[in-house]
C-alpha positions in Angstrom: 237.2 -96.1 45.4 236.2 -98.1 48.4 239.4 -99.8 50.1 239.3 -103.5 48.9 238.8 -102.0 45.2 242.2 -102.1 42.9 242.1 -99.8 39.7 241.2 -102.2 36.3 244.5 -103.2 34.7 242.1 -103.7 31.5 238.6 -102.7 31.2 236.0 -103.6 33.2 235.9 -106.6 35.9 234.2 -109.6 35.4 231.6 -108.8 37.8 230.8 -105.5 36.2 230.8 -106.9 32.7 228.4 -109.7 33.7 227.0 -109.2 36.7 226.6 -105.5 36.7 223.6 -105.2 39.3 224.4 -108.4 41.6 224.3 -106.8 45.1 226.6 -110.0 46.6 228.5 -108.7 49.9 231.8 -110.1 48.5 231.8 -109.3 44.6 228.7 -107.3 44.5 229.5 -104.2 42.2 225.8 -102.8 43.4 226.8 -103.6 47.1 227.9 -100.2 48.0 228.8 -101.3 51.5 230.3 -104.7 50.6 234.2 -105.7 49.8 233.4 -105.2 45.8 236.3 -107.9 44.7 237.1 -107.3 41.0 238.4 -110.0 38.5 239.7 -109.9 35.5 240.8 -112.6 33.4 244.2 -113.7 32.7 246.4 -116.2 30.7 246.5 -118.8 33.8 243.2 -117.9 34.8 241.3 -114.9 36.6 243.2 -113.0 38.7 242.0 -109.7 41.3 243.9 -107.9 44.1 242.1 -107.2 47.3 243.3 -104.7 50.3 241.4 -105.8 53.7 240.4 -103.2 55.4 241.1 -102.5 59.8 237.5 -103.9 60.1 238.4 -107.5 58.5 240.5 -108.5 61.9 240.3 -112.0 63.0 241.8 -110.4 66.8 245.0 -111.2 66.3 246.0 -109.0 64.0 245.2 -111.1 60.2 242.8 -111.6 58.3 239.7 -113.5 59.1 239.0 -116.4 57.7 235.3 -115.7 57.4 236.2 -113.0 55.0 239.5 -115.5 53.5 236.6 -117.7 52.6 234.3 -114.9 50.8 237.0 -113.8 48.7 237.8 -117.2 47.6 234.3 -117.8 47.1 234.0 -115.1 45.3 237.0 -114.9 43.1 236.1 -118.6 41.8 232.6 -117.0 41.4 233.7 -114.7 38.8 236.3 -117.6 36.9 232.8 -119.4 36.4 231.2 -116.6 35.3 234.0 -115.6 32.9 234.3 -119.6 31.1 230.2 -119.8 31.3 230.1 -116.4 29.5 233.3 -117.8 27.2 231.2 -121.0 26.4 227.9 -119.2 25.7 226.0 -120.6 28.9 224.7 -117.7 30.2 222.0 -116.9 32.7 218.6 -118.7 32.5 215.5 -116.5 32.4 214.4 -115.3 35.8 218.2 -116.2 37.4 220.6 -113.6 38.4 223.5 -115.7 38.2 223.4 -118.8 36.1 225.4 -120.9 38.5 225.8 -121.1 42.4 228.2 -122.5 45.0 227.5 -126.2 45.9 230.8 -126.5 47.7 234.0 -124.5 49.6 236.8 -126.7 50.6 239.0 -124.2 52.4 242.4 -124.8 53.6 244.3 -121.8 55.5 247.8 -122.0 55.0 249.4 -119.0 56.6 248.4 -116.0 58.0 247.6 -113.1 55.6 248.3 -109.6 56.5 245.8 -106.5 56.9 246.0 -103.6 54.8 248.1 -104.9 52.8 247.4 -106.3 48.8 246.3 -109.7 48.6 246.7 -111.4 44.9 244.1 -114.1 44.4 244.3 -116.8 41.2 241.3 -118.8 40.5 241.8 -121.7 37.7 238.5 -123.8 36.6 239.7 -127.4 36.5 236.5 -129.0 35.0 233.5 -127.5 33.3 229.9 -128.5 31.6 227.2 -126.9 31.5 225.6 -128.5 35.1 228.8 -127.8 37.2 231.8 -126.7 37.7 234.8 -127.3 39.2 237.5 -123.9 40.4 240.7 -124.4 42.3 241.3 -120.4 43.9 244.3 -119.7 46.2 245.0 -116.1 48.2 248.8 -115.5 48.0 250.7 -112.4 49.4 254.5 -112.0 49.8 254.9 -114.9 46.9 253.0 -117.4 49.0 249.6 -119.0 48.9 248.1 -117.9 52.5 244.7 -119.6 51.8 242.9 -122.3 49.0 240.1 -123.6 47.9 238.2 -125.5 45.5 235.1 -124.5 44.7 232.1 -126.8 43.3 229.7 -124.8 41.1 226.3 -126.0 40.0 224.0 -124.7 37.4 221.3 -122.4 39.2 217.9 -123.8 38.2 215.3 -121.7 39.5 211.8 -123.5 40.8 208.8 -121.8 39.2 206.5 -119.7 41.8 204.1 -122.1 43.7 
């Protein structure tokens, strides 16, 4: 189990139950080499544990917000995935995912700590079919350490020219 990985508390993760071959550097379950984030769905929305690893140092001894920002990104990924999946709007032929980040408003609150476990919570406040709308948050010792919402649209792919 690579380090940022947190045994399933039930079943498979959203990314594995939906996503199984995405190769995405944050949530990726075919990235071998990337953080694999796994999220599972809760009562008050999808919710994943992530350990950053020595590598994911911003200098001073946190976290970097480069990789504050992926996990966010990533977390809110799979909440869309999960209420697309929950509403029967699933991917279009020829898409690997059937929606794709069309914004990241990130606000860093507080330093987060390496090494150790990192809750994240990611609630979709507005949904259609053609976007959506995910407020996510990173929390450790009881306190949010980083948010974001997340603006989702639908993924139309062009046809080949």
């Amino acid at each position: 189990m690579l380090p940022g990985m947190t045994s399933s508390p039930a079943g498979p993760s959203i990314q594995e139950r939906l996503v199984p071959d995405l190769t995405c550097f944050g949530c990726g379950p075919a990235n071998p080499r990337g953080l694999q984030l796994r999220s599972f769905p809760g009562v008050d929305g999808a919710t994943a544990q992530f350990t950053p690893w020595p590598e994911h140092d911003n200098g001073l001894g946190y976290l970097n917000g480069g990789i504050i920002s992926t996990v966010l990104d990533c977390h809110s990924a799979a909440a869309v995935l999960d209420e697309a999946d929950r509403r029967g709007w699933g991917p279009l032929t020829g898409a690997a995912l059937p929606y794709v980040t069309a914004g990241l408003d990130v606000r860093f609150l507080r330093p987060a700590p390496l090494g150790e476990p990192l809750s994240l919570v990611a609630v979709v406040t507005r949904a259609d079919e053609s976007a959506m709308t995910v407020e996510v948050e990173l929390r450790w010792d009881g306190k949010p350490r980083a948010g974001a919402v997340a603006h989702w649209k639908r993924w139309r792919p062009r046809p080949p020219s």
